[in-house]
N, C-alpha and C positions, 0 to 999 in steps of 0.2 A: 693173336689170341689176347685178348681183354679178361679181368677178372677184377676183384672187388678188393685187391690187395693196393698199396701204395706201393710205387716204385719210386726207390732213390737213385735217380742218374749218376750224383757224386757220394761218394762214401763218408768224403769229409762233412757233408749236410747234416749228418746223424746229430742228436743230440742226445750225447751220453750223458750229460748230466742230469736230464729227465728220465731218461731211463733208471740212469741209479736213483733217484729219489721214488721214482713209481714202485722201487723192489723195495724199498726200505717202508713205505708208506704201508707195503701189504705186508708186512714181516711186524706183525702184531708183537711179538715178543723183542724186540730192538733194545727195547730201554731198561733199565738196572737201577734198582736202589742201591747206589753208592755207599752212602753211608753206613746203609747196614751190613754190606758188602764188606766194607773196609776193615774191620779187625780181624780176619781171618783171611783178605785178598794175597798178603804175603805167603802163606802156607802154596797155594796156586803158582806163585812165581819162582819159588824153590822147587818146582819138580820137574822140569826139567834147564836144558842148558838154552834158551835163549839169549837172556840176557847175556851171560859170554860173548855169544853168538856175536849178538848186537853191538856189542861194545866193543870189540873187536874189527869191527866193518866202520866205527865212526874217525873221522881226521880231526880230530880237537887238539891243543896244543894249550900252554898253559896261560896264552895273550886270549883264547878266545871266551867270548862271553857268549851265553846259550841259553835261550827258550825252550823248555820241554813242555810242552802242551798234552795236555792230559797225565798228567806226571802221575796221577794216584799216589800209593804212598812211600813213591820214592824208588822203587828197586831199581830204575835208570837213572834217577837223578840225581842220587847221592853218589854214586861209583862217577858220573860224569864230574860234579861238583869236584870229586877229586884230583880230576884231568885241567878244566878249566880253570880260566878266572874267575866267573861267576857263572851261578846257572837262575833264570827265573823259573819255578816251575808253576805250571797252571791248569788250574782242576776246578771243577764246578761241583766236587763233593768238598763239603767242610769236613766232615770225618777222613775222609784222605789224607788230607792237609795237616790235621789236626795230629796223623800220625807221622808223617814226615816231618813235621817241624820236629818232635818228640825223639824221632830217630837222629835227626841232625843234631840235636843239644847230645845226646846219647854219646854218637861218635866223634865230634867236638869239628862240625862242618859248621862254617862259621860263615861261605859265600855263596848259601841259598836262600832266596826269595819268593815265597810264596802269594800268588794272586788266585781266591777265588771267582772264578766266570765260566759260563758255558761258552763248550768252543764256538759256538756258534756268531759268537756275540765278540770276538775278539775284532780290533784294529790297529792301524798303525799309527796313530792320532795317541792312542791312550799307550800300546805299549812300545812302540819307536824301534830301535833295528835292534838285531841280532850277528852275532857271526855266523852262527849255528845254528837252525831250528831242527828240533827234533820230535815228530810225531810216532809216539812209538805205540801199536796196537788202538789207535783211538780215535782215529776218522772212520774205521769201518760203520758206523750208523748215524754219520752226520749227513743231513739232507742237503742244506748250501753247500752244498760239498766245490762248486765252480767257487762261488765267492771266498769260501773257505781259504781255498789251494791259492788263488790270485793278492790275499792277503799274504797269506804263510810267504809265497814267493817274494813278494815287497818288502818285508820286516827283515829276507836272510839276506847278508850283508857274502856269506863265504858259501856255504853247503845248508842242502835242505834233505833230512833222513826222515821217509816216511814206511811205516809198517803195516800190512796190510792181511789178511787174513787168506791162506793158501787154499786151494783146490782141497787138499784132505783135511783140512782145518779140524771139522766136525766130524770125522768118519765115524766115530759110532755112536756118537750121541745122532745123528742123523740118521744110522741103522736102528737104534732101537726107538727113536719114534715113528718111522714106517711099521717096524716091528706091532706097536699097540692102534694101527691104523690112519695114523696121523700123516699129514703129507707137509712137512717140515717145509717154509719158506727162508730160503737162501740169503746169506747178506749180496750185495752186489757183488761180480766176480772184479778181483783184483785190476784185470783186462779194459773195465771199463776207467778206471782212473788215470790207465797208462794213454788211452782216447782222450780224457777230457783234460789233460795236463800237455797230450799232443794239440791240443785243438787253440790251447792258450801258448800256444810257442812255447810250450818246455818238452824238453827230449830227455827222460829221465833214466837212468841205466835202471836193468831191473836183474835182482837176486834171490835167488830162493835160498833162507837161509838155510845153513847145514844142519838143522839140530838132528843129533840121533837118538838122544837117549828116550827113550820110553816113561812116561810118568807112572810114578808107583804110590801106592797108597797103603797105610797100614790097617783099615780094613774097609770093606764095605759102604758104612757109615761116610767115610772118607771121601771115598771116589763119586758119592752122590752128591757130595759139597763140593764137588770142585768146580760149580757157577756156569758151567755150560750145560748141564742137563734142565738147569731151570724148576727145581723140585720147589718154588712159589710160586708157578704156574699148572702143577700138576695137582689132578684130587688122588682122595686117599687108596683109590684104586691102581691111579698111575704109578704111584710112589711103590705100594708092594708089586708091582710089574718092573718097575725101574731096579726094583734089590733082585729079583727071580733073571733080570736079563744079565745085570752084573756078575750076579754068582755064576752064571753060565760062560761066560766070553772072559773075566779075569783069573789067572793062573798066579800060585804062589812058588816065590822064588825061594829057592831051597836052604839060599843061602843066609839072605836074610831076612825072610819071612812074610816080604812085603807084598801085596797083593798087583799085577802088571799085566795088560794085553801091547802084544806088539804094534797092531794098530794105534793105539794111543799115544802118538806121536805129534809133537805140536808142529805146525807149518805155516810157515810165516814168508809172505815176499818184501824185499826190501827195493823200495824207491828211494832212489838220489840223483841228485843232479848239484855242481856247479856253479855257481853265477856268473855269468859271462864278465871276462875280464879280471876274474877274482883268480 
């Protein structure tokens, strides 16, 4: 039987890394103003327990020195800075930056280093090795995503923590844009990184963090700014459909008052790996 499809005889032929670029390339909504993002990006990382999570699952010790790529403004890189000897963190928003550095004078972190650059653009020519590299929540819409991960692997001297975005990630921001007839384009599934980091000789463990707690908002107004509905993508029509879906789907808590759907759970997979000999 013949047909007009291609057949892969070997599996390992595949090339995941095109694929993840052709999903991100159709996924029109990918990109974020950072900077404007950033004075209120904090408010988002306090709701639920990630970071714990996260910080919990990393082996740093106080000899090690560490890269956090896409650090934004700080919620892992200051609690790491505490653990380490140093941390470089690196972000291609100034306003990120600008609030980290402000945090670290604040709480008197004295061995963070901030580099602004797109992760895109990073090497190991300009930034030299690490113990530790830590990618936390921030390769999910980088397109080099091969050349990316073959740097990051080069520059870690001990452990490489990468963050990735889980199967229920979006559950209802992705229900309520079907909801208004929209057909939401996906970031690449986790699955294809664990492929294209198979395909460069790395065998990475992979973890679904445990977070349980449920993000809560104190009202309305709130949960529409929490950066994953994308309400500067939406017209003034979508926005009153976005408050009529929320008031529908979040319940208040009795206890203290705060507005929560149990769905609204954040999911996050955790790559690591090693370096051999280390």
């Amino acid at each position: 039987m013949t047909d007009n499809k291609r057949h892969i005889e070997n599996p390992e032929d595949i090339d995941w890394a095109y694929f993840w670029g052709k999903k991100l390339e159709s996924k029109k909504d990918r990109q974020k103003n950072w900077d404007k993002a950033a004075p209120h990006f904090h408010k988002s990382n306090k709701r639920d327990d990630y970071r714990k999570t996260l910080l919990n699952s990393l082996k740093i010790t106080k000899e090690d020195t560490v890269l956090d790529i896409g650090c934004g403004e700080g919620s892992i890189t200051i609690p790491i800075a505490k653990k380490a000897k140093s941390v470089t963190g690196l972000d291609s928003s100034s306003g990120m930056l600008k609030i980290l550095n402000e945090k670290c004078k604040k709480e008197g972190v004295d061995n963070v280093t901030t580099i602004q650059k797109p992760i895109e653009e990073i090497s190991i020519d300009e930034l030299g090795h690490f113990d530790i590299i830590v990618a936390s929540r921030s390769l999910n819409s980088i397109i080099p995503i091969e050349r990316v991960l073959k740097t990051i692997n080069e520059m870690a001297n001990k452990y490489v923590y990468i963050t990735l975005f889980g199967p229920d990630n979006w559950r209802i921001e992705r229900d309520f844009q079907e909801s208004i007839g929209n057909n939401p384009k996906d970031f690449p599934p986790y699955t294809y990184m664990i492929q294209i980091l198979y395909n460069l000789g790395i065998y990475a463990n992979v973890e679904r963090l445990s977070i349980t707690s449920h993000r809560e908002y104190n009202n309305i107004e709130e949960a529409m700014d929490n950066g994953k509905f994308r309400v500067d993508l939406l017209s003034d029509e979508e926005i009153e459909k976005l408050k009529t879906y929320l008031k529908d789907i979040l319940k208040k808590d009795s206890k203290t008052g705060k507005l929560y759907n149990e769905k609204d759970v954040a999911d996050w997979i955790l790559l690591w790996w090693k370096k051999d000999g280390k």
